[in-house]
C-alpha positions in Angstrom: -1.5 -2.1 12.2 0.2 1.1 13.0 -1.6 4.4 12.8 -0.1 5.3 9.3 -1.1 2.3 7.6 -4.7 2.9 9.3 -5.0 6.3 8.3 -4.1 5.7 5.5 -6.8 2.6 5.0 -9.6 4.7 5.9 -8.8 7.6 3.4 -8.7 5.1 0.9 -12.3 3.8 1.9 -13.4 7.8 2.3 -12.0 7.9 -1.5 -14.4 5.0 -2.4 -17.7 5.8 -1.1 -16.9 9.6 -2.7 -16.8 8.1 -6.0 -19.5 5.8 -5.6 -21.9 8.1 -4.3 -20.8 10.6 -7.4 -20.4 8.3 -10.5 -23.3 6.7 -12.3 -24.2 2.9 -12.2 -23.5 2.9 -15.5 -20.1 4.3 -15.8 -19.0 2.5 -12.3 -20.2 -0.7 -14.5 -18.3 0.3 -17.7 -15.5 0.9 -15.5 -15.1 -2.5 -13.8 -15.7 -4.2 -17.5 -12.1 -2.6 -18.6 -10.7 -3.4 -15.5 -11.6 -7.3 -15.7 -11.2 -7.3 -19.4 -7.3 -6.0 -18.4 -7.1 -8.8 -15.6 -8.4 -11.4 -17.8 -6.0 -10.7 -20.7 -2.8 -10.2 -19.0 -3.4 -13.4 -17.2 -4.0 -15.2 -20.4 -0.4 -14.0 -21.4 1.7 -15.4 -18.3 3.5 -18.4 -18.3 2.5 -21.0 -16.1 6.1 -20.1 -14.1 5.5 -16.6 -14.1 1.8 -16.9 -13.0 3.5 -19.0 -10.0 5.9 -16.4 -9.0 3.3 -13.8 -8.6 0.8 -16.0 -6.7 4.0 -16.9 -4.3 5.0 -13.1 -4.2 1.4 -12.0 -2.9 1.3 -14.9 -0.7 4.3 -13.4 0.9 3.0 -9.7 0.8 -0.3 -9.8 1.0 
């Protein structure tokens, strides 16, 4: 991993526990719910191909 790409992963995870330590259970839990929800509906609306394509692509690129 090169130094950018670290830095850059541990900002992110600096990011995280931030907002965790400064929003509610509540509203972190609300939160997740829309994100699911939004997972779980646009994966109801690929095709079967399309759904294929994007679990090839992230194989590739993870």
């Amino acid at each position: 991993m090169d130094e950018s790409n670290h830095r850059q992963r541990e900002e992110f995870i600096d990011f995280w526990v931030t907002y965790m330590k400064t929003h509610s259970d509540k509203e972190w839990s609300r939160q997740q719910n829309v994100l699911t929800n939004s997972v779980l509906k646009s994966c109801t609306q690929l095709s079967r191909e399309e759904y294929a394509e994007l679990k090839r692509a992230s194989i590739q690129h993870p």
